[in-house]
C-alpha positions in Angstrom: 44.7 1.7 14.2 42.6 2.5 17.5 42.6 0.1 19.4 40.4 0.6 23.0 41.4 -2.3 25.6 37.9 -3.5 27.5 37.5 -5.1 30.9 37.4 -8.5 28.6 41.2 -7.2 27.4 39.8 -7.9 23.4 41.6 -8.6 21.0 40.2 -6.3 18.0 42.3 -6.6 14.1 41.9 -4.1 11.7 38.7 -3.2 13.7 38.3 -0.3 16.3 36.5 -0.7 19.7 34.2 1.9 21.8 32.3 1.2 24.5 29.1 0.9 22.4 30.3 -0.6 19.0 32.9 -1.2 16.2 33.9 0.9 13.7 35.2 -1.1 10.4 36.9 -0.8 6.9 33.4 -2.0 4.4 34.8 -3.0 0.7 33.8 0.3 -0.7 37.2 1.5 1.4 34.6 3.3 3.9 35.2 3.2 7.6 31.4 2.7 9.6 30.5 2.4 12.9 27.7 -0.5 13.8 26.1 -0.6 17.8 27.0 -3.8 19.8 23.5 -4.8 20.3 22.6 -4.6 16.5 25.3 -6.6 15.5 24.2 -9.1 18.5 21.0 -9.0 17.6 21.2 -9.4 14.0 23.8 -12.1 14.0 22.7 -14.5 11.1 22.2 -16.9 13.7 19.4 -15.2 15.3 16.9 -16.3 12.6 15.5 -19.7 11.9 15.9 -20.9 8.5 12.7 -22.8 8.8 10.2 -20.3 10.0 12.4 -17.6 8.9 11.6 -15.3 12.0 14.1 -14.2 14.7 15.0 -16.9 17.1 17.2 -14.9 19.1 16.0 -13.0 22.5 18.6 -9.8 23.4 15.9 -9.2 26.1 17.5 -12.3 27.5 21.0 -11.3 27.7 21.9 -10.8 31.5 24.1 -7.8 30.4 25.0 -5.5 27.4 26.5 -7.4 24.7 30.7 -6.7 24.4 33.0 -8.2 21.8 36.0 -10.0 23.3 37.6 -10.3 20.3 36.5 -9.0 16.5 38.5 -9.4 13.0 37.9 -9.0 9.2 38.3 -12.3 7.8 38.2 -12.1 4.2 35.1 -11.1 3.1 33.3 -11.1 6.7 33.5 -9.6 10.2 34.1 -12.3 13.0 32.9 -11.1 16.9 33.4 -13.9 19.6 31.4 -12.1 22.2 32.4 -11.9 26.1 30.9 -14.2 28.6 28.7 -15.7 25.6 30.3 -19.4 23.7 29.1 -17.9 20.8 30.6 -16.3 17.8 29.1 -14.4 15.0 30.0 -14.0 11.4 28.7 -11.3 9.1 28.9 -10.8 5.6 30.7 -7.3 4.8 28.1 -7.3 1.7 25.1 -7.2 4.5 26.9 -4.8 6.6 27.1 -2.5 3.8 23.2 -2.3 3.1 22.7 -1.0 6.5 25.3 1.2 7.1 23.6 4.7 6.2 20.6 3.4 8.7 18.1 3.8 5.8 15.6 1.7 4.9 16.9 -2.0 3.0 15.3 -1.5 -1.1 11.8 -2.6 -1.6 10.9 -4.0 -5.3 7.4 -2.9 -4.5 8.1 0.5 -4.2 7.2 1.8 -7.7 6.6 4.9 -8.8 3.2 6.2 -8.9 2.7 7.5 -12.7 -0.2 10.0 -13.4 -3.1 9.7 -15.3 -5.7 11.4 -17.1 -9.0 11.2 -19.0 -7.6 9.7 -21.9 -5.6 6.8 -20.2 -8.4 4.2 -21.1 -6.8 3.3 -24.3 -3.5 3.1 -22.3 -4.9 1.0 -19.6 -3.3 -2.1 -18.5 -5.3 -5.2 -19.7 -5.0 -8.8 -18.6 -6.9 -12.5 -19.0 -8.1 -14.2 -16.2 -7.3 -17.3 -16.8 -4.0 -16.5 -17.5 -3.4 -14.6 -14.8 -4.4 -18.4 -13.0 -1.9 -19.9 -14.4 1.2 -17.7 -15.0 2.9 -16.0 -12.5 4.8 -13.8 -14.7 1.3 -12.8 -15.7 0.4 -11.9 -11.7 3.9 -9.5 -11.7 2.8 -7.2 -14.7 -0.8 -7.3 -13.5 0.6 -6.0 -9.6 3.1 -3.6 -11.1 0.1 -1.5 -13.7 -1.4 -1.4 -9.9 1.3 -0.2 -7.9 2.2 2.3 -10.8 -1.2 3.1 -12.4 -3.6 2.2 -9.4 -6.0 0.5 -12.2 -5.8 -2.1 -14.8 -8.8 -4.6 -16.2 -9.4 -8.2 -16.4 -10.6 -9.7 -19.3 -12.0 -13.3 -20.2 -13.4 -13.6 -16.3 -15.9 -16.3 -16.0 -19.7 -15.7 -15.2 -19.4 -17.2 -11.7 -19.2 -16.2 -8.0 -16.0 -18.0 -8.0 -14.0 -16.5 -10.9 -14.2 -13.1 -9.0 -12.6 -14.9 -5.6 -10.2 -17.1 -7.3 -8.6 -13.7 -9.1 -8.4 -11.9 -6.2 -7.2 -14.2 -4.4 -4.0 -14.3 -6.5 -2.6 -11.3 -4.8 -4.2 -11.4 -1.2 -7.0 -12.4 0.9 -10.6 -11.4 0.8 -11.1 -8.3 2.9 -14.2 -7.5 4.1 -16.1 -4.8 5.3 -19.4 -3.8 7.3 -20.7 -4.9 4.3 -19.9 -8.1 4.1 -16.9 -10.0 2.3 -18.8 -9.3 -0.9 -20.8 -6.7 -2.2 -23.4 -6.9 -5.3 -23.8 -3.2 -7.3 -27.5 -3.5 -8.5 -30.5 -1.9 -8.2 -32.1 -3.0 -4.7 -35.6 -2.8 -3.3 -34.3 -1.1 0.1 -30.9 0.2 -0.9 -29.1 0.8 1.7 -26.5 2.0 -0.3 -26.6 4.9 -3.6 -24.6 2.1 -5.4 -27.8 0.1 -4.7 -29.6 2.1 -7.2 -30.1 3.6 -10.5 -29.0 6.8 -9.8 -26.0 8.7 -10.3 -22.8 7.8 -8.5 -20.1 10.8 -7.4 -16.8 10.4 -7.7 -15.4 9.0 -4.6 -13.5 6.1 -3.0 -15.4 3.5 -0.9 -15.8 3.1 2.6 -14.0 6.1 3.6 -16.0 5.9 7.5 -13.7 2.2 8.1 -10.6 3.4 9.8 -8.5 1.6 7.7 -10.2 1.4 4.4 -9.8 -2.1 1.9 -6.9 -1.0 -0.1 -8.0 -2.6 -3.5 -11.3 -2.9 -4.6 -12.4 -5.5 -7.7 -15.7 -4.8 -9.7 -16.7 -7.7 -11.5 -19.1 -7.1 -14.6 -21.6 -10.1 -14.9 -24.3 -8.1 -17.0 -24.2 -4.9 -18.8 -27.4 -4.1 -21.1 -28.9 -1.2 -19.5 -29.0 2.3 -20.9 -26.3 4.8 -19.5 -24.5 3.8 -16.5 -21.2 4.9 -18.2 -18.2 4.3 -15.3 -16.7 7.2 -14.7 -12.8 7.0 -13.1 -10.5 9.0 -12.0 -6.8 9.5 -11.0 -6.5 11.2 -7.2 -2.9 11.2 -7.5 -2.9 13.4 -11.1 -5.4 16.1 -9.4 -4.1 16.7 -5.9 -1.2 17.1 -7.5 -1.8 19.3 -9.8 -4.2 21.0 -6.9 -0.6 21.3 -5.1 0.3 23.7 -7.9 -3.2 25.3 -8.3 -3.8 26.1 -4.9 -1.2 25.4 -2.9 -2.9 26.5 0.9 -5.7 24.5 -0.1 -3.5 21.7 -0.6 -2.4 21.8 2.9 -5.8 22.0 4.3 -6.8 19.1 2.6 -3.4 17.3 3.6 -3.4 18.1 7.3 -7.0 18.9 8.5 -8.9 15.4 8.6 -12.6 15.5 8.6 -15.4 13.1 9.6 -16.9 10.3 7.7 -19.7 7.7 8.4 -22.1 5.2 7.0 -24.8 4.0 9.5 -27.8 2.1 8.7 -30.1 -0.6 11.6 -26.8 -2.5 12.0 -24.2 -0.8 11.6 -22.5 3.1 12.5 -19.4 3.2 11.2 -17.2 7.0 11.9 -13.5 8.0 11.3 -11.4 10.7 10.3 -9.5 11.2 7.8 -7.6 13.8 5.3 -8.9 14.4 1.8 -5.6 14.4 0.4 -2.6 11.4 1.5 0.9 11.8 1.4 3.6 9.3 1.8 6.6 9.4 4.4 8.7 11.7 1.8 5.3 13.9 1.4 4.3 12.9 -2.0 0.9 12.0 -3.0 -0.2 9.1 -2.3 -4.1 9.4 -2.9 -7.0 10.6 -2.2 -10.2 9.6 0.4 -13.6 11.2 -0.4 -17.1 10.3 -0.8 -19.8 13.4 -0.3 -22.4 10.6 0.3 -20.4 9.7 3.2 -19.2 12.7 4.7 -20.7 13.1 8.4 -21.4 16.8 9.2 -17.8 18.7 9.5 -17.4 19.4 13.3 -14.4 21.4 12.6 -14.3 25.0 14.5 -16.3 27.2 12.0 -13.5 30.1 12.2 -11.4 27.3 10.5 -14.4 26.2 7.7 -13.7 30.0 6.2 -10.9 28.3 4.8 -11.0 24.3 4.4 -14.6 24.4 2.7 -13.8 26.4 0.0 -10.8 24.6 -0.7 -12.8 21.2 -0.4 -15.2 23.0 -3.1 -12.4 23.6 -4.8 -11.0 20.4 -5.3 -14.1 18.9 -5.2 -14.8 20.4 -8.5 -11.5 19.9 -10.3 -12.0 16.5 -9.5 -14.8 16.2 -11.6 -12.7 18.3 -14.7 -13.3 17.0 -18.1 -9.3 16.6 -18.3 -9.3 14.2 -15.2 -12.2 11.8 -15.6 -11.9 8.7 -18.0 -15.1 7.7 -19.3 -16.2 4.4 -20.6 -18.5 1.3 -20.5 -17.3 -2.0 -18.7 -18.4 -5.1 -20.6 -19.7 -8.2 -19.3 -16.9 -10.7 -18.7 -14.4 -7.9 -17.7 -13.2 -7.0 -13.8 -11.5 -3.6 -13.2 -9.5 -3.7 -10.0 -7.9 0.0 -8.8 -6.6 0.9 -5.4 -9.2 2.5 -3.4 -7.3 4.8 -1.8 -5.8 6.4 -5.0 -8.6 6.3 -7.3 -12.0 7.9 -7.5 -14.9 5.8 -9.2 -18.4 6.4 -10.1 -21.1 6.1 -12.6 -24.0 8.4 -14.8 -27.5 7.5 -14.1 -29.1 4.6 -15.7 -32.6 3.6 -16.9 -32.8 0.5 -14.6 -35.6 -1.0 -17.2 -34.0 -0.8 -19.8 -31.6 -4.3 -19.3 -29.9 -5.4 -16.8 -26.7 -4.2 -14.9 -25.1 -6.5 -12.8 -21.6 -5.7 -10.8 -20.3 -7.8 -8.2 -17.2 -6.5 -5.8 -15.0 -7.0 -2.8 -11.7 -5.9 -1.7 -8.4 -7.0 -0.8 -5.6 -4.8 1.2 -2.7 -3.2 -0.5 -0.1 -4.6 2.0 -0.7 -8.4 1.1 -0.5 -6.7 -3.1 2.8 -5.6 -2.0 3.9 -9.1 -0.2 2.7 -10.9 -3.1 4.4 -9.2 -5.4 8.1 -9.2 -3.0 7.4 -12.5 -2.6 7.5 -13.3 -6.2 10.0 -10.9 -7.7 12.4 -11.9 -4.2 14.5 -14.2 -2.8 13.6 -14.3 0.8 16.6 -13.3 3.3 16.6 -16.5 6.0 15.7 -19.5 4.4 18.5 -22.3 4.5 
């Protein structure tokens, strides 16, 4: 065994000493090396087992933390640290998960599963009311949207309410320049193409917001009108599959970002961003378009050669017979999809001919994801 003697003459068992850390025998037989200040820091002690948030300041500590002594003790490591009256225990089963430095598991990392125009048969389905009452319910209803990005609500009642109390099941209300809610029907003054009885492009909404609403909830509370079919599609199943199609186009679209906006008397909303999404391991994640949104491309034109026909490109597979799902939402039903994975829209309607009533908002995909940990979890720092 190495043992290094410190100014503090420690005292180290089965346990070797550098100036910076401690390297240690983990149950798998594995010797690992862990940093004096993130075994100070993260000494269960540090976090309140009320408010469950770190209680302890290292910013605080006059000087670098140093063991004086450190052991294995059965199924723990024990530090008594120098010129602190504290000691630390830590369980070798903790040290273990974060010996590799990568990131702890997280249940609501799923994997995204592909779609395709014939997924409507396939699609997840749920009741509102149970979706109230059982929280089993909410877990299957969160996992078809973290793996599918869509799924429908069934039995919803014909009230503002019914719409806020179900998505308020898996977050907050999230609002936007237009408002917390948002009613699709045919307006006097649209200010909006939604707002009328024309056709709607595929695209995903409010694409000029910096950060757009992650999950968007379309309430049907009338339905009698002629046409209007909903048109939705998978971003995830074409850009990859544009990946393999067209593979510099693909990078364009993944790398360039282009301009978006949405102005009106009130309100001129801009930002950037890329067609195409990847995640941190460069998968896709999704998708962010909207021709009635795009602002006028100020990219160099030398550049627009290249990325405009490779917009077109995708542009147009998007709207591929193989990709879009087709189908009429009913009265009473909700479909709720995450907006920055799938691209929705309509056909034209005759806005005589009945009535077609929609009613929406948005919540954010982050507080899907907590909701989900939080029932599917045990939290880490609770007493």
């Amino acid at each position: 065994m190495n043992i290094v003697e410190t100014s503090v003459a420690a005292r180290i068992y089965n346990v070797s000493m550098t100036p910076n850390g401690l390297t240690l025998p983990l149950p798998d037989g594995s010797k690992t090396y862990f940093n004096n200040h993130w075994l100070r820091d993260n000494c269960p002690s540090s976090f309140d087992a009320t408010t469950r948030e770190r209680s302890f300041d290292i910013f605080h500590l006059p000087k670098p933390p140093e063991p004086a002594m450190a052991w294995i003790e059965g199924d723990s490591l024990v530090i008594d640290w120098a010129g602190e009256d504290h000691r630390s225990t830590y369980p070798l089963s903790l040290l273990a998960q974060y010996k590799d430095g990568t990131p702890r598991p997280d249940p609501a990392a799923k994997p995204r599963r592909a779609w395709y125009s014939d997924h409507y048969k396939d699609m997840a389905r749920f009741s509102q009311p149970n979706l109230m009452r059982n929280d089993a319910e909410v877990v299957q209803w969160i996992e078809a949207l973290l793996v599918d990005g869509v799924a429908i609500v069934g039995d919803m009642p014909d009230c503002d309410a019914g719409l806020t109390e179900l998505a308020e099941r898996i977050g907050q209300i999230r609002p936007t320049f237009f408002g917390s809610y948002f009613d699709v029907k045919t307006h006097i003054n649209p200010t909006n193409t939604a707002y009328t009885a024309a056709a709607l492009e595929l695209h995903t909404d409010t694409p000029a917001e910096d950060h757009a609403p992650g999950i968007q909830f379309l309430h049907c509370r009338a339905n009698s009108v002629e046409g209007g079919r909903n048109l939705f599609g998978d971003g995830v199943a074409v850009a990859n599959d544009f990946r393999t199609r067209d593979p510099e186009g693909f990078k364009l679209l993944s790398e360039v970002a282009v301009p978006f906006y949405c102005e009106h008397d009130s309100y001129d909303m801009r930002s950037r961003q890329r067609v195409i999404e990847l995640d941190a391991d460069g998968a896709v994640e999704g998708v962010t378009i909207s021709q009635h949104m795009l602002d006028l491309i100020d990219l160099p034109q030398a550049l627009l050669d290249d990325y405009y026909p490779a917009f077109c490109r995708f542009g147009r597979m998007l709207q591929e017979e193989r990709y879009v799902m087709r189908f009429t939402l009913n009265a009473g039903e909700c479909i709720v999809f995450d907006n920055h994975r799938i691209v929705h829209g309509r056909a034209a309607y005759t806005a005589s001919s009945g009535d077609r009533y929609l009613r929406g908002c948005y919540t954010d995909r982050a507080e899907m994801r907590s909701t989900y940990r939080a029932l599917v979890s045990e939290g880490r720092f609770k007493a």
